[in-house]
C-alpha positions in Angstrom: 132.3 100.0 55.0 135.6 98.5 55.6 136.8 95.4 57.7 140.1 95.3 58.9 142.0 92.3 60.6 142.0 92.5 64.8 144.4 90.5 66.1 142.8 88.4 69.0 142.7 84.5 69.9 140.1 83.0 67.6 136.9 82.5 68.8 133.9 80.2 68.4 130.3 81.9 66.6 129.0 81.8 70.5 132.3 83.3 72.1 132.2 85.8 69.1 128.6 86.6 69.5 129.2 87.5 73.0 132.3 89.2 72.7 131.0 91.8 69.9 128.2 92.7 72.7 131.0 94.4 74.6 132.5 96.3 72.1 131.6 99.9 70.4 132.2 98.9 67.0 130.7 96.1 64.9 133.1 92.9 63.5 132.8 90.8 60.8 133.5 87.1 61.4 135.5 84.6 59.7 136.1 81.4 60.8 137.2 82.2 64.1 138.2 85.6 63.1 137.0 89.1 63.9 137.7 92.1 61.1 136.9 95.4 62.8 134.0 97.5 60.3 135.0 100.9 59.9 132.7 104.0 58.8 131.7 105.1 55.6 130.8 108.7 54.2 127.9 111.2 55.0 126.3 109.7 51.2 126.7 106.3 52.1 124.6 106.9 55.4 122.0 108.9 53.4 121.6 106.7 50.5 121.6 103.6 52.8 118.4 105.5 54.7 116.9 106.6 51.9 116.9 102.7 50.1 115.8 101.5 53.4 112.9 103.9 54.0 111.7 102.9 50.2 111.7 99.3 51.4 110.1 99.7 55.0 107.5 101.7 52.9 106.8 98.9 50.9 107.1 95.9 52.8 105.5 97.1 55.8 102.6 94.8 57.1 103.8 91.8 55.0 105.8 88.9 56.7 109.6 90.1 55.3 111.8 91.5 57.5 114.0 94.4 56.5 117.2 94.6 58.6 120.2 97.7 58.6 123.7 97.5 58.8 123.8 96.7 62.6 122.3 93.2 61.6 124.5 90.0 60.8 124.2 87.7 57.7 125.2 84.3 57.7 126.9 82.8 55.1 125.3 80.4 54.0 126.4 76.6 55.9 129.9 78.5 57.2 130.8 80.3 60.1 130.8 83.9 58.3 128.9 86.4 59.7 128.8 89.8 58.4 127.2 92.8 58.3 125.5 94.5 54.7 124.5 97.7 54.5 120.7 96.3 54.1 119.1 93.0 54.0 115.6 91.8 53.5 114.4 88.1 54.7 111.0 86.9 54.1 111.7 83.2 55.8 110.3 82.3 58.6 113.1 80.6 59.7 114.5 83.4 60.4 111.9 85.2 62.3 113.0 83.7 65.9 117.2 83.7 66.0 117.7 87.5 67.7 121.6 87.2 67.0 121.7 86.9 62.4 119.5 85.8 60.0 120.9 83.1 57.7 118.0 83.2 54.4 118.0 86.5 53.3 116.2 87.4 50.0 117.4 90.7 49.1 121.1 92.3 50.0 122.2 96.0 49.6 125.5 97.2 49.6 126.4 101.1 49.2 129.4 101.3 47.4 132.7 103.3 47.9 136.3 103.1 45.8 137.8 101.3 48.9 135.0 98.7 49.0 133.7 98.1 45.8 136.3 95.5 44.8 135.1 93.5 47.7 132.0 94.1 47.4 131.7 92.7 43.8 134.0 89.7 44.1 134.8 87.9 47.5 131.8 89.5 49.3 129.4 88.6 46.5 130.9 84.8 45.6 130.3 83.9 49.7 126.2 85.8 49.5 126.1 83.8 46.5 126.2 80.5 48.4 122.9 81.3 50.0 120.1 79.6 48.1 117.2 82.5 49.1 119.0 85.5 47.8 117.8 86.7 44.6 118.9 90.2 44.5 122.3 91.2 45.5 122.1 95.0 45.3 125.2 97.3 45.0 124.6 101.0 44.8 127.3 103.6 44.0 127.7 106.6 46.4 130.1 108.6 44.0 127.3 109.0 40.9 123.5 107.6 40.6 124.2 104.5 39.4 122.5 100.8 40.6 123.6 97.5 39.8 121.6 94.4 40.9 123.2 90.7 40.9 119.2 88.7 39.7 119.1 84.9 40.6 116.9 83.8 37.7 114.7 81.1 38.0 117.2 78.4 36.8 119.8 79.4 39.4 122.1 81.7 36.7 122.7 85.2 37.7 122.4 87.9 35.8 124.0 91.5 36.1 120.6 94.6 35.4 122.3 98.4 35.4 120.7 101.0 36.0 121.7 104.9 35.9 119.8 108.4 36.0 116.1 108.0 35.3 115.8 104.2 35.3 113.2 102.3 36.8 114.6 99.9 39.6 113.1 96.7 39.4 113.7 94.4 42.8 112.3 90.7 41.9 112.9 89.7 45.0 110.1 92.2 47.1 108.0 93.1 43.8 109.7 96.3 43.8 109.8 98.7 41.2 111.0 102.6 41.9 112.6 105.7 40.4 116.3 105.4 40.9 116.1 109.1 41.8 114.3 108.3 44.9 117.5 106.0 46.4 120.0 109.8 45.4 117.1 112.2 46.9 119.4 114.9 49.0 122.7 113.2 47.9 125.1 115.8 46.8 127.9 114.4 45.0 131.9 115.9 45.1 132.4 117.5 41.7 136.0 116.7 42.6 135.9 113.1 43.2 
């Protein structure tokens, strides 16, 4: 997905929150400004489905939360708010605000050639604020390919690929799958 720029009077997090109720599309949130989101492709739908039906699966009856792209993030001690493709939170903390959840474990982001730029720099240096993520995870939609951002247990981040017939590993949930299942039904252009 793609945020572009609206050009409105700034507003405060609670005039924002309010606002965005009113409107048919979702909007990012940056210090008093509101980027419109824009859609992404039939794969990006499907492969953002099928990574959130593998985590539902396996987090189901536990105390994490797994949230889709219609849920905020806040960055961590700003006033950013925006909106991943997936994101998994497993504080409680978190478990009673109804409007963004600010200590998220686990983030997914399905890549595309207009996003991925952001995705991996800007995007990732402000999730990398947040002291509860462990596993920033950004998943191509052009080719089966997943790379995963690991917070190690010293703090240092380290960069796992994965391609066709790799086992995905997910520290973060105790998560381990067939890459294959994230690209089940995904047909790829031959053209791109």
């Amino acid at each position: 997905m793609i945020a572009a720029k609206e050009n409105f009077s700034r507003f405060t997090p609670d005039e924002y929150f309010e606002w965005e109720e009113h409107q048919e599309i979702r909007h990012e949130y940056f210090d008093g400004e509101v980027y419109a989101m824009t859609g992404g492709t039939l794969n990006h739908s499907e492969i953002a489905i099928n990574f959130g039906a593998l985590l539902k699966a396996h987090l189901r009856g536990g105390k994490c939360r797994l949230l889709n792209g219609d849920a905020r993030v806040n960055i961590y001690n700003s006033n950013k708010y925006v909106y991943p493709d997936l994101s998994v939170t497993c504080n409680e903390r978190d478990r009673t605000n109804t409007k963004f959840v600010s200590h998220p474990c686990l983030i997914g982001e399905v890549l595309s050639p207009s996003t991925e730029a952001y995705d991996r720099g800007d995007k990732f240096a402000m999730y990398r604020l947040s002291p509860s993520l462990q596993d920033y995870v950004l998943i191509s939609a052009d080719k089966v390919a997943i790379d995963i951002y690991h917070k190690d247990d010293r703090g240092k981040w380290d960069i796992l690929n994965y391609r066709s017939s790799d086992l995905v590993e997910l520290a973060s949930v105790d998560l381990t799958f067939s890459i294959e299942q994230i690209y089940e039904d995904i047909i790829f252009d031959i053209e791109a």
